[in-house]
mmCIF file as gemmi writes it, N, C-alpha and C atoms, coordinates in Angstrom:
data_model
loop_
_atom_site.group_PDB
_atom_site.id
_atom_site.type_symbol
_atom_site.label_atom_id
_atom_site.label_alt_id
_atom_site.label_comp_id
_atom_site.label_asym_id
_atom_site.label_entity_id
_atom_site.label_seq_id
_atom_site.pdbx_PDB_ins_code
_atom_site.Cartn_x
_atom_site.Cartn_y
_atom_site.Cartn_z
_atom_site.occupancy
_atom_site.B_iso_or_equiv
_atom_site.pdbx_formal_charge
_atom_site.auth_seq_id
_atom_site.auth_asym_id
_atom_site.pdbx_PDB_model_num
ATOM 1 N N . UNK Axp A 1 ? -6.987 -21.319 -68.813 1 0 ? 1 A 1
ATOM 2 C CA . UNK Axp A 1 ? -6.658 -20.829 -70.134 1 0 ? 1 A 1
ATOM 3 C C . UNK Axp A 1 ? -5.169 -21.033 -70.371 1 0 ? 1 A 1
ATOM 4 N N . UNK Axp A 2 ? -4.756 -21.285 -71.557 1 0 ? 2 A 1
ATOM 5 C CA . UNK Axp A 2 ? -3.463 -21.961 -72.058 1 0 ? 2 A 1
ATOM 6 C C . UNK Axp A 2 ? -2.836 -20.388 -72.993 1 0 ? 2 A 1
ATOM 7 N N . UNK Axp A 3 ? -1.528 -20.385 -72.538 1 0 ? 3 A 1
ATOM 8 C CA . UNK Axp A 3 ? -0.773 -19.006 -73.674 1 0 ? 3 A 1
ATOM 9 C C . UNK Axp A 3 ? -1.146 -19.593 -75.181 1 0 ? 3 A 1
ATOM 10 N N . UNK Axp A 4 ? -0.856 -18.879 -76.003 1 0 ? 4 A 1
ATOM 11 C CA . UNK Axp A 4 ? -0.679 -19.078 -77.582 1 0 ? 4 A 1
ATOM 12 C C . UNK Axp A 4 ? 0.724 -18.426 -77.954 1 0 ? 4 A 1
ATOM 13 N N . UNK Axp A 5 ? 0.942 -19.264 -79.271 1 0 ? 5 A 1
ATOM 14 C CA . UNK Axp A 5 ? 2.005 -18.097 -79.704 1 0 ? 5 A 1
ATOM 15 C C . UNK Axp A 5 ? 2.205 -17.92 -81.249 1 0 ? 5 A 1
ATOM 16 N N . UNK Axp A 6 ? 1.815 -16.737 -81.828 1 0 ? 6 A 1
ATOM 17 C CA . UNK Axp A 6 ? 2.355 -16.518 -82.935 1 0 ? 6 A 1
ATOM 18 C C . UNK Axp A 6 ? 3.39 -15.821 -83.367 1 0 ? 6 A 1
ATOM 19 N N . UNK Axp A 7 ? 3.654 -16.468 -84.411 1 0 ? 7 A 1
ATOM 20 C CA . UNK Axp A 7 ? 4.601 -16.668 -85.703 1 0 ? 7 A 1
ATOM 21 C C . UNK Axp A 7 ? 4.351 -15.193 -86.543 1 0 ? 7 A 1
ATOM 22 N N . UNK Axp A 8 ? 5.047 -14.286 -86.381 1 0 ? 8 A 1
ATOM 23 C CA . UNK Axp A 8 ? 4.873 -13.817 -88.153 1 0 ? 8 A 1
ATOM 24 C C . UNK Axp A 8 ? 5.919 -12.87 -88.831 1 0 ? 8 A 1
ATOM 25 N N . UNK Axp A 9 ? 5.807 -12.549 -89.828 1 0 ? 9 A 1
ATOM 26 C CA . UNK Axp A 9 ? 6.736 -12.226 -90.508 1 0 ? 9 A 1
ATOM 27 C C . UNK Axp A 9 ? 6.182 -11.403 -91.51 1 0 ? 9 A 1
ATOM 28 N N . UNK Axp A 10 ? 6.68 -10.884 -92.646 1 0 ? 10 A 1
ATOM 29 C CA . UNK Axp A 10 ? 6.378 -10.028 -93.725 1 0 ? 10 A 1
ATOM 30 C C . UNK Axp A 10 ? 5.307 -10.779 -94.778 1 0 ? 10 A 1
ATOM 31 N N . UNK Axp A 11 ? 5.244 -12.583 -94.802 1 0 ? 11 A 1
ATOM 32 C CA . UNK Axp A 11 ? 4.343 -13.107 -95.322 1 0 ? 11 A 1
ATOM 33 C C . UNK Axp A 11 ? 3.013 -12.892 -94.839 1 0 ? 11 A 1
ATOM 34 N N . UNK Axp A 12 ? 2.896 -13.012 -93.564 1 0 ? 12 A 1
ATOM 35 C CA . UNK Axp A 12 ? 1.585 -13.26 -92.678 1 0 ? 12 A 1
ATOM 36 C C . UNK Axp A 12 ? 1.862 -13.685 -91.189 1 0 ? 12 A 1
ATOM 37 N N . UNK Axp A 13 ? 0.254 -14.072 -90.639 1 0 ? 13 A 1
ATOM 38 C CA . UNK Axp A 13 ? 0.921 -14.676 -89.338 1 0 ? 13 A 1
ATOM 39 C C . UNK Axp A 13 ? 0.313 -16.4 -89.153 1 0 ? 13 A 1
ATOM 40 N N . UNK Axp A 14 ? 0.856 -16.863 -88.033 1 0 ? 14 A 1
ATOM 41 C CA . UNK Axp A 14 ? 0.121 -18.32 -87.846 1 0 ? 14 A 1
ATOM 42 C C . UNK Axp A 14 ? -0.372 -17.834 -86.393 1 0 ? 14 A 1
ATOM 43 N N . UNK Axp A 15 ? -0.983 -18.196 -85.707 1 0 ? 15 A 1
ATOM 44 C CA . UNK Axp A 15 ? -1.276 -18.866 -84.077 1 0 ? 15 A 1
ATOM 45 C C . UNK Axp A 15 ? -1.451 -20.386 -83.997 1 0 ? 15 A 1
ATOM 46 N N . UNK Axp A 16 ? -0.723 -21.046 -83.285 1 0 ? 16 A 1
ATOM 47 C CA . UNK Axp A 16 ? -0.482 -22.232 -82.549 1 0 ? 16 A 1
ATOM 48 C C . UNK Axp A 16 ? -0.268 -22.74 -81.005 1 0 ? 16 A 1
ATOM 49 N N . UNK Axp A 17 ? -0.61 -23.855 -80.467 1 0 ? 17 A 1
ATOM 50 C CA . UNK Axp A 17 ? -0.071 -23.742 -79.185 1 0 ? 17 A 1
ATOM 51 C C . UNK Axp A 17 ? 1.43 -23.767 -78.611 1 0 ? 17 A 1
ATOM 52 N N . UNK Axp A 18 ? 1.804 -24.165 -79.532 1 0 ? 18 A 1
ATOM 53 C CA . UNK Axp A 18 ? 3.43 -23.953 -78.836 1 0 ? 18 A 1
ATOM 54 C C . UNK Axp A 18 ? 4.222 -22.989 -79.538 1 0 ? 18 A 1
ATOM 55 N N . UNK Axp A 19 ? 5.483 -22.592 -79.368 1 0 ? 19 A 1
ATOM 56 C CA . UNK Axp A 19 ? 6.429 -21.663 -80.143 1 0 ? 19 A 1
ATOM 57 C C . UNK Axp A 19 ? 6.657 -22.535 -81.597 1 0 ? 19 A 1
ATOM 58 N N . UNK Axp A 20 ? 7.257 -23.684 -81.03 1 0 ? 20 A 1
ATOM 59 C CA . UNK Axp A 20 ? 7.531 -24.526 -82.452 1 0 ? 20 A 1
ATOM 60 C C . UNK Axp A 20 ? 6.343 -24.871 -83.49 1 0 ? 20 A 1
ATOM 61 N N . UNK Axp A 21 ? 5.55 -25.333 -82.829 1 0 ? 21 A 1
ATOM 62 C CA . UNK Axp A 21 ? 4.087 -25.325 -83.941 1 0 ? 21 A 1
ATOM 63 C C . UNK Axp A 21 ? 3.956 -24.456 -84.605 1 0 ? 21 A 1
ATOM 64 N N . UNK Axp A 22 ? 4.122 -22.548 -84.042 1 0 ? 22 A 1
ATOM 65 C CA . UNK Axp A 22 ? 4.023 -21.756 -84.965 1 0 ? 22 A 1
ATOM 66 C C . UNK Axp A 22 ? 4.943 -21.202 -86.115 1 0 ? 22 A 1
ATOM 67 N N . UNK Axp A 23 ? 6.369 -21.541 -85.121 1 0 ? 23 A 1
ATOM 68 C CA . UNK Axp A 23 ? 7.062 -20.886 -86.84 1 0 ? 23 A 1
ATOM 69 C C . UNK Axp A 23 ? 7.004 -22.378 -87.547 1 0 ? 23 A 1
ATOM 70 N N . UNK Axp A 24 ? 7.302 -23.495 -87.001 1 0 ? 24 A 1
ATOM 71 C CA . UNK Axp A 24 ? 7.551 -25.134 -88.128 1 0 ? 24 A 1
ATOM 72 C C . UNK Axp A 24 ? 5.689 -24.892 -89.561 1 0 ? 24 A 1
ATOM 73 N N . UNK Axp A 25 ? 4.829 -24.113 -88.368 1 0 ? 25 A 1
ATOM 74 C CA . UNK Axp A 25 ? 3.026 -23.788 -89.383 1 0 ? 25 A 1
ATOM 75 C C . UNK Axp A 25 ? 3.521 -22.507 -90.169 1 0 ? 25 A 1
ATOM 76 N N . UNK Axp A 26 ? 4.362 -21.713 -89.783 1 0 ? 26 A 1
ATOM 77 C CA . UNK Axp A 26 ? 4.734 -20.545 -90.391 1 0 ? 26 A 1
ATOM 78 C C . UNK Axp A 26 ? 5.364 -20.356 -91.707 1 0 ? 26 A 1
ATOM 79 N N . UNK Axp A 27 ? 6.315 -21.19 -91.656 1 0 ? 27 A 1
ATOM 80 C CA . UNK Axp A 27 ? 7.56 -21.819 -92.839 1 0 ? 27 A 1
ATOM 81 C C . UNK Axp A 27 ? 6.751 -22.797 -93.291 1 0 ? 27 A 1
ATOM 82 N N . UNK Axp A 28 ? 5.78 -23.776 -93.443 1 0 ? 28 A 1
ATOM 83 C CA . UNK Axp A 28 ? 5.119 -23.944 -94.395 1 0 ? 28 A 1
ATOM 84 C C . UNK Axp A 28 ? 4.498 -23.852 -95.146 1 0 ? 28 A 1
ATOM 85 N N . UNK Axp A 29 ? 3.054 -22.82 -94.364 1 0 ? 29 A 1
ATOM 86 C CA . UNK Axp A 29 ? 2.598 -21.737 -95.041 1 0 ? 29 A 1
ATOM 87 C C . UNK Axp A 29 ? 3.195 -20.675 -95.938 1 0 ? 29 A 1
ATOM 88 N N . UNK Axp A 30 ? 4.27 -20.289 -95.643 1 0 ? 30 A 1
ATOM 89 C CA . UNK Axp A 30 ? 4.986 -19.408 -96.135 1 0 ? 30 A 1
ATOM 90 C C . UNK Axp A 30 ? 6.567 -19.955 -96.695 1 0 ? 30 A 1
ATOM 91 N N . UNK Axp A 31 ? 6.787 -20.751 -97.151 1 0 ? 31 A 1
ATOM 92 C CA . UNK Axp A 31 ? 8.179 -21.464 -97.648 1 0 ? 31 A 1
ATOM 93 C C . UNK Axp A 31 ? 8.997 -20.502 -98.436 1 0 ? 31 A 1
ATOM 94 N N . UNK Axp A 32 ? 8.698 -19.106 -98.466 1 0 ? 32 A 1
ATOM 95 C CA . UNK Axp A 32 ? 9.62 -18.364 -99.295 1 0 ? 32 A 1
ATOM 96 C C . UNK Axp A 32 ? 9.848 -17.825 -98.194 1 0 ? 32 A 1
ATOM 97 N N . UNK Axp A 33 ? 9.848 -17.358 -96.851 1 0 ? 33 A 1
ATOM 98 C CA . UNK Axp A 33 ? 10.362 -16.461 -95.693 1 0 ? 33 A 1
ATOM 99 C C . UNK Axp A 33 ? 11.317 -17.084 -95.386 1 0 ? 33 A 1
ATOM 100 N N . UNK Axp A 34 ? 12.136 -16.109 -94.957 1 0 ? 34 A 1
ATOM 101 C CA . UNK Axp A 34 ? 13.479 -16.639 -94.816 1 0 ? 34 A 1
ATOM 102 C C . UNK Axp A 34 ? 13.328 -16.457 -92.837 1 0 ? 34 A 1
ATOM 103 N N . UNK Axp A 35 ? 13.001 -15.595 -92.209 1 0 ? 35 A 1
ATOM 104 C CA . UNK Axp A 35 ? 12.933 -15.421 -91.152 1 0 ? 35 A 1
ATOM 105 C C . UNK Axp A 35 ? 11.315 -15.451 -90.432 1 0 ? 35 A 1
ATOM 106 N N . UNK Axp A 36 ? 11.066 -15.432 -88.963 1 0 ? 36 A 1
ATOM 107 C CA . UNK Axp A 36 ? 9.725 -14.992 -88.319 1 0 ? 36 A 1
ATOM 108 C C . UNK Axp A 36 ? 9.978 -14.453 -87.027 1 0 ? 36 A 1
ATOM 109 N N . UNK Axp A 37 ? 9.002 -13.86 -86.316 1 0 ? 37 A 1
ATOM 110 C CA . UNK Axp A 37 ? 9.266 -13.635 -84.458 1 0 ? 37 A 1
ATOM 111 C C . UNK Axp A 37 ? 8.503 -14.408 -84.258 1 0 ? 37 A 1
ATOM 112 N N . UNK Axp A 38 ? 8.808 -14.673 -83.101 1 0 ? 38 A 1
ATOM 113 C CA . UNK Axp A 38 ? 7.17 -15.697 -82.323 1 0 ? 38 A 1
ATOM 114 C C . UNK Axp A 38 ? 6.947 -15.228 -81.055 1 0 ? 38 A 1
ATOM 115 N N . UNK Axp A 39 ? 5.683 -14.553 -80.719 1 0 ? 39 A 1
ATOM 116 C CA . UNK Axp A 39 ? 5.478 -14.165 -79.088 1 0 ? 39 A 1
ATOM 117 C C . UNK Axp A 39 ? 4.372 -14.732 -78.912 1 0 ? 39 A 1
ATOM 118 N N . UNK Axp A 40 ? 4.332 -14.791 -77.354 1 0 ? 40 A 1
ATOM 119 C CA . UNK Axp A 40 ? 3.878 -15.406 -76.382 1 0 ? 40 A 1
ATOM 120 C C . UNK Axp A 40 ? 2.624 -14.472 -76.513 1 0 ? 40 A 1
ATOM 121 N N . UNK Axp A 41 ? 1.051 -14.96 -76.115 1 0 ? 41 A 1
ATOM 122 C CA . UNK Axp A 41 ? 0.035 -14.077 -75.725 1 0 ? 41 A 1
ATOM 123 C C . UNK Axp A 41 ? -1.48 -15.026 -75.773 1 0 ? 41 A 1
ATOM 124 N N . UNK Axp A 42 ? -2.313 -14.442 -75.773 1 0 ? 42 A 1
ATOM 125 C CA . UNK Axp A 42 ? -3.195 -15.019 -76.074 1 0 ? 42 A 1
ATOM 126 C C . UNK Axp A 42 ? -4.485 -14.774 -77.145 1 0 ? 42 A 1
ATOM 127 N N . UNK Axp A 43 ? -5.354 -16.285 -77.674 1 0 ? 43 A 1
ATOM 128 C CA . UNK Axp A 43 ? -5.923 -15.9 -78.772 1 0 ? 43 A 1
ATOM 129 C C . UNK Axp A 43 ? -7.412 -15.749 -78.618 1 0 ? 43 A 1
ATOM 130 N N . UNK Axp A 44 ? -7.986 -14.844 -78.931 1 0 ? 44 A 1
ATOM 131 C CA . UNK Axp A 44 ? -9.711 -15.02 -77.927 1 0 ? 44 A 1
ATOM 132 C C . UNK Axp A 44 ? -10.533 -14.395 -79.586 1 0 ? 44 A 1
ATOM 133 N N . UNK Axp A 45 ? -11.449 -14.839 -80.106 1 0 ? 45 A 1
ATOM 134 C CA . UNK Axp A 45 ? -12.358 -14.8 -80.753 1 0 ? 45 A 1
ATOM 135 C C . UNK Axp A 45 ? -11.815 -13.743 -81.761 1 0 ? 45 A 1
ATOM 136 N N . UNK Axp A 46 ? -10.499 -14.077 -82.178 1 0 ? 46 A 1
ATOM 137 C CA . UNK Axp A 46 ? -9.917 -13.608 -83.475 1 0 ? 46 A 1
ATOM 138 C C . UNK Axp A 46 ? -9.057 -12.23 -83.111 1 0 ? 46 A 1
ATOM 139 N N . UNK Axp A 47 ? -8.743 -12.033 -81.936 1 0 ? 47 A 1
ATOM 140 C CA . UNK Axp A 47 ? -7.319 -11.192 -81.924 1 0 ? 47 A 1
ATOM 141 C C . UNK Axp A 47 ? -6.332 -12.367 -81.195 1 0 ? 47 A 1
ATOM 142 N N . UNK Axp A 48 ? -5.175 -11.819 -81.348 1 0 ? 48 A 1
ATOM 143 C CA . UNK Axp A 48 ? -3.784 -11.95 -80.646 1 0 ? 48 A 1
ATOM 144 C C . UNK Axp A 48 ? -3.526 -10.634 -79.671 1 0 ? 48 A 1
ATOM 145 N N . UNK Axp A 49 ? -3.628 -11.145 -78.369 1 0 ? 49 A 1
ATOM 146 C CA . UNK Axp A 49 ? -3.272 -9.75 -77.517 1 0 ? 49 A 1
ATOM 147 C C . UNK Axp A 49 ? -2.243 -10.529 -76.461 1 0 ? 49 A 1
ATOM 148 N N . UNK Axp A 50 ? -0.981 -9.95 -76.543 1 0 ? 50 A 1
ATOM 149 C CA . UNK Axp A 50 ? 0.324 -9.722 -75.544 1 0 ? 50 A 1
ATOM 150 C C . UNK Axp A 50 ? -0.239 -9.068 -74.48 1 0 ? 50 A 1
ATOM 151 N N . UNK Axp A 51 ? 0.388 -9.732 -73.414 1 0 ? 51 A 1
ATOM 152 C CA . UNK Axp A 51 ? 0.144 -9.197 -72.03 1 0 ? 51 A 1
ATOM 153 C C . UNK Axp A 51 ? 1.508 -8.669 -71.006 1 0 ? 51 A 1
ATOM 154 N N . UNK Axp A 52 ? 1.187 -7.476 -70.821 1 0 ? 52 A 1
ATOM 155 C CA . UNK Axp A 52 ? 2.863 -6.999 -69.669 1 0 ? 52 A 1
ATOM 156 C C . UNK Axp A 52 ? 2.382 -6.933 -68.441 1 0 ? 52 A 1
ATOM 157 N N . UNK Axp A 53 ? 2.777 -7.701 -67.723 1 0 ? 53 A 1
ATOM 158 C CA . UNK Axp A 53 ? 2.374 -7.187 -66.052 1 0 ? 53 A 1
ATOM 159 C C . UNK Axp A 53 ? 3.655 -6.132 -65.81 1 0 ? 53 A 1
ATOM 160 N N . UNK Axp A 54 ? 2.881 -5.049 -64.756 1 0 ? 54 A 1
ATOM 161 C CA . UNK Axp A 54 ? 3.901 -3.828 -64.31 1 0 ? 54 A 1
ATOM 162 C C . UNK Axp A 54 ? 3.761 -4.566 -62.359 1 0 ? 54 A 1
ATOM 163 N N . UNK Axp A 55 ? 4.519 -4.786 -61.9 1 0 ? 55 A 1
ATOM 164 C CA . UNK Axp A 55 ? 3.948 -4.8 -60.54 1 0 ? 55 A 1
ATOM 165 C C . UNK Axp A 55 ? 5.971 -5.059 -59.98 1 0 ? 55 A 1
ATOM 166 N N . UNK Axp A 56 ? 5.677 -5.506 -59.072 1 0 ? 56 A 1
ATOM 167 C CA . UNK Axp A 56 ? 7.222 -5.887 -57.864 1 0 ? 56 A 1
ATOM 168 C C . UNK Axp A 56 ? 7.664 -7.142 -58.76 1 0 ? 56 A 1
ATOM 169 N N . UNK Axp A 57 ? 6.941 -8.324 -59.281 1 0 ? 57 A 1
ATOM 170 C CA . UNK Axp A 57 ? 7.477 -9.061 -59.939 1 0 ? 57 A 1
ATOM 171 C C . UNK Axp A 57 ? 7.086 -8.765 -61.571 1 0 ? 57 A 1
ATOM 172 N N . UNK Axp A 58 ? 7.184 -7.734 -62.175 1 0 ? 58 A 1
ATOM 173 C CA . UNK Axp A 58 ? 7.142 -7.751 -63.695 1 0 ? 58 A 1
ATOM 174 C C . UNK Axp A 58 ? 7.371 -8.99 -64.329 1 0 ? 58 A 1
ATOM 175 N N . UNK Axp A 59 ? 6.471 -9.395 -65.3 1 0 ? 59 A 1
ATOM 176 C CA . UNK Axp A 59 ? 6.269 -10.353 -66.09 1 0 ? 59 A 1
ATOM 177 C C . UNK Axp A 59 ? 6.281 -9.854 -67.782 1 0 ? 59 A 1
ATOM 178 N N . UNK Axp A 60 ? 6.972 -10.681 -68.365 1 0 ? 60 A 1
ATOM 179 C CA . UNK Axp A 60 ? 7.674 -10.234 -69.864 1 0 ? 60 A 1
ATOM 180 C C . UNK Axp A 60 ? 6.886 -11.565 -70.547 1 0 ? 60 A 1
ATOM 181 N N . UNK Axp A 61 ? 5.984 -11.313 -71.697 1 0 ? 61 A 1
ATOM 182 C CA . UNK Axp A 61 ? 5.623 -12.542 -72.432 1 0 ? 61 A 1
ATOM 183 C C . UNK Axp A 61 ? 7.474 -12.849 -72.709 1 0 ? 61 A 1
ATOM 184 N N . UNK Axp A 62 ? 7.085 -14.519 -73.226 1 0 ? 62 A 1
ATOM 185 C CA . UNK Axp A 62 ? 8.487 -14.787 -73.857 1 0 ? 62 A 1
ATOM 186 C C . UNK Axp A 62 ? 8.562 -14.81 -75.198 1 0 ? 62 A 1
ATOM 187 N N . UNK Axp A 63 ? 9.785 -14.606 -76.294 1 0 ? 63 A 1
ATOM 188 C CA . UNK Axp A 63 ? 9.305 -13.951 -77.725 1 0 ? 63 A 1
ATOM 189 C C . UNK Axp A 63 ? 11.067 -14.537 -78.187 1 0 ? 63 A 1
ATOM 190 N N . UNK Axp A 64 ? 10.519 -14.718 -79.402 1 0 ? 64 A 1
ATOM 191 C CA . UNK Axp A 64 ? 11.847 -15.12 -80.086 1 0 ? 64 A 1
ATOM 192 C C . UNK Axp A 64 ? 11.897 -13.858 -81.161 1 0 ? 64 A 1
ATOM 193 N N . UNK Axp A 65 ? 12.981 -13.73 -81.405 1 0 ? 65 A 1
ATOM 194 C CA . UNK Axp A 65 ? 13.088 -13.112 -82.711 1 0 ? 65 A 1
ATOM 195 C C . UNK Axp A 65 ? 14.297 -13.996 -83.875 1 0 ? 65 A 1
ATOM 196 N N . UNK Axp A 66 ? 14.004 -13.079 -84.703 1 0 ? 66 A 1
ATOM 197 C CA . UNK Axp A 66 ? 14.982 -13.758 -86.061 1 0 ? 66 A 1
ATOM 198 C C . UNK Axp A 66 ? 14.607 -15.02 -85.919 1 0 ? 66 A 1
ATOM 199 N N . UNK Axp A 67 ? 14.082 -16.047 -85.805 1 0 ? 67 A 1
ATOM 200 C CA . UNK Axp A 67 ? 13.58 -17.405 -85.792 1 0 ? 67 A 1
ATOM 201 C C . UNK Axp A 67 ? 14.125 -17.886 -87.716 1 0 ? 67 A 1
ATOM 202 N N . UNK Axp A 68 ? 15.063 -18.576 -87.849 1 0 ? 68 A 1
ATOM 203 C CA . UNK Axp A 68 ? 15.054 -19.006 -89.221 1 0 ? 68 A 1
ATOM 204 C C . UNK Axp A 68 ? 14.518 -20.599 -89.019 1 0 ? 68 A 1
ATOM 205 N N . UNK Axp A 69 ? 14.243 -21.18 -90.222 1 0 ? 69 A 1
ATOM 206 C CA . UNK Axp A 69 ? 13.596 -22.167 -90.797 1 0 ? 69 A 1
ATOM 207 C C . UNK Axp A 69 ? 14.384 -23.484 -90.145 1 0 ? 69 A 1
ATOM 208 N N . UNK Axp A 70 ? 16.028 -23.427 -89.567 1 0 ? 70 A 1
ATOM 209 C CA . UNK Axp A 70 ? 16.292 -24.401 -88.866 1 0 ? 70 A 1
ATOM 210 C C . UNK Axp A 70 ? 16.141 -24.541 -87.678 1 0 ? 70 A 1
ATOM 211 N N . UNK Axp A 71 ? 16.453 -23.008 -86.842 1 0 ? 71 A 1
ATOM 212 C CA . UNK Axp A 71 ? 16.082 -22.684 -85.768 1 0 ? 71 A 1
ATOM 213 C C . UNK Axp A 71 ? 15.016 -22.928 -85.057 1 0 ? 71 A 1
ATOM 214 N N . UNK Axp A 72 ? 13.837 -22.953 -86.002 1 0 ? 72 A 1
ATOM 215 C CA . UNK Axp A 72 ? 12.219 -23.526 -85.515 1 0 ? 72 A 1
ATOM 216 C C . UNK Axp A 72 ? 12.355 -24.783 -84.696 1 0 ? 72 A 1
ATOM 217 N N . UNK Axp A 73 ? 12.525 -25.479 -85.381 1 0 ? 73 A 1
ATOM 218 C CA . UNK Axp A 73 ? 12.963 -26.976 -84.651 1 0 ? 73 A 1
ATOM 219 C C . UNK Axp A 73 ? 13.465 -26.966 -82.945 1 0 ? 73 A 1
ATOM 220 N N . UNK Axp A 74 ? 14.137 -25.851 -82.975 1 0 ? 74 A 1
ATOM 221 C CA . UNK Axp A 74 ? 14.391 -25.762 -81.292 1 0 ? 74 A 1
ATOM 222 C C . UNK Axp A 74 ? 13.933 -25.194 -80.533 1 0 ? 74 A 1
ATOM 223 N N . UNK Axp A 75 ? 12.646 -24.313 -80.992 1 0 ? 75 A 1
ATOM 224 C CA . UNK Axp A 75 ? 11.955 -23.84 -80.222 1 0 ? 75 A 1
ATOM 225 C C . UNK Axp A 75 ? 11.551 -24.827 -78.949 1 0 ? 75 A 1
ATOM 226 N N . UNK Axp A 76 ? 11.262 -24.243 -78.07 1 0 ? 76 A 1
ATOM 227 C CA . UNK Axp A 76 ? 9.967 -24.902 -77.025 1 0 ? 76 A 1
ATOM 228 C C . UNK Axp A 76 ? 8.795 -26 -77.484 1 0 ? 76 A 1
ATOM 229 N N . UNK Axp A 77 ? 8.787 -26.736 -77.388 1 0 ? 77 A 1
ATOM 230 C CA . UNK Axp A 77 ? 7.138 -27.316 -78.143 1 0 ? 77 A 1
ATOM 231 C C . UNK Axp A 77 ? 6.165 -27.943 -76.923 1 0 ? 77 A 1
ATOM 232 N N . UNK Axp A 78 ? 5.672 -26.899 -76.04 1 0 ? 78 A 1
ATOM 233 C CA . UNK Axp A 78 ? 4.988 -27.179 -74.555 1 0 ? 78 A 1
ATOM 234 C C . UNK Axp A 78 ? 4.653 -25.419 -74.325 1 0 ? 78 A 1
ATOM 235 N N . UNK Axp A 79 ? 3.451 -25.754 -73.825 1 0 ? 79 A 1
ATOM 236 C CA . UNK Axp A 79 ? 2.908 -24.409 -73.738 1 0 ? 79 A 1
ATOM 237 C C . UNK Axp A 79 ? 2.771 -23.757 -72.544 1 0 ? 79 A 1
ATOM 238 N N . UNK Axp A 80 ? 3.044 -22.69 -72.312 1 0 ? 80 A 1
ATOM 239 C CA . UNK Axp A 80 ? 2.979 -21.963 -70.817 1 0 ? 80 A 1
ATOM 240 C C . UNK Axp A 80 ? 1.43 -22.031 -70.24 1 0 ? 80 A 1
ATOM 241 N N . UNK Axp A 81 ? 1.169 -22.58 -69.155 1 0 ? 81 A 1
ATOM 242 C CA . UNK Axp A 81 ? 0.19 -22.562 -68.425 1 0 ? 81 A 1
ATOM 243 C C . UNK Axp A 81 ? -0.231 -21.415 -67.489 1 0 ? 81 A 1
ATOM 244 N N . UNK Axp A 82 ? -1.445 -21.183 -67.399 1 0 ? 82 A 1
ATOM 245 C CA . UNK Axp A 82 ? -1.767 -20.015 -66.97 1 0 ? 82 A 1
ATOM 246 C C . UNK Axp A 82 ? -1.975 -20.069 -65.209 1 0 ? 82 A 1
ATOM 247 N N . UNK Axp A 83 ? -1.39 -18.998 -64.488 1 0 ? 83 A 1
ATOM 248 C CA . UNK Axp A 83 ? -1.244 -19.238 -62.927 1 0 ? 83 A 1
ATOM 249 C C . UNK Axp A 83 ? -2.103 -19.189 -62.663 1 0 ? 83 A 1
ATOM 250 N N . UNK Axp A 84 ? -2.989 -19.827 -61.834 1 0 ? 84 A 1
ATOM 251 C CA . UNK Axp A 84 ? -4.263 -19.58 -60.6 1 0 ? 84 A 1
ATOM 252 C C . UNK Axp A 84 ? -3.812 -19.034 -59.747 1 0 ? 84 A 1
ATOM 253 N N . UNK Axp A 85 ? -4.675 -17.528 -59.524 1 0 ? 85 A 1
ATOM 254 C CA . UNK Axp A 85 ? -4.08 -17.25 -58.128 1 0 ? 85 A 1
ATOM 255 C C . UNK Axp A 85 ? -4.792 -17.607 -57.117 1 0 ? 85 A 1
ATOM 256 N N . UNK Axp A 86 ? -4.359 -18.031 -55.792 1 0 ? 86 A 1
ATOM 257 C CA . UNK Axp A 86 ? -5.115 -18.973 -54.901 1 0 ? 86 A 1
ATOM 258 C C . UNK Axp A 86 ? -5.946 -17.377 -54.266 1 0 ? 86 A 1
C-alpha cells in the first residue's frame, strides 16, 4: 500500500499520490485560494485517515502547511512507500 496526500483548504479538499499532485489538483480546482496544507495518510473507500505511531521510534506523517500556489511546485512529487516488516 502506497501513502496519499491531501490538499485542503477553506475551498475543499483534493487526494492525490504525491504532495505536489495535490496542492498543483488543489489550486486548480480551487483558483481563488490563496493558500492549502497537505498531509501525508492514507485513502481507503472514501476516508482520509492520518496515522501517528507512539513507540521508541515515533513516526510523524509528513505535512506542509501554508502551501501557496508557487510553493506547490516544490513540493515532493514521489510518494512514500509503505515498510514491510520482515
Amino acid at each position: 500500500m502506497t501513502f496519499r496526500y491531501q490538499a485542503r483548504g477553506k475551498a475543499g479538499r483534493v487526494t492525490r499520490d504525491t504532495p505536489r499532485q495535490a496542492a498543483l489538483d488543489y489550486f486548480a480546482q480551487f483558483p481563488a485560494s490563496r493558500k492549502c496544507d497537505v498531509q501525508e495518510g492514507r485513502s481507503e473507500g472514501g476516508f482520509f485517515t492520518v496515522t501517528f505511531t507512539i513507540t521508541d521510534k515515533s513516526t510523524w506523517p509528513a505535512h506542509w502547511d501554508d502551501v501557496t500556489k508557487k510553493a506547490a511546485a516544490a513540493l515532493p512529487d514521489v510518494a512514500k512507500q509503505e515498510e514491510i516488516a520482515a
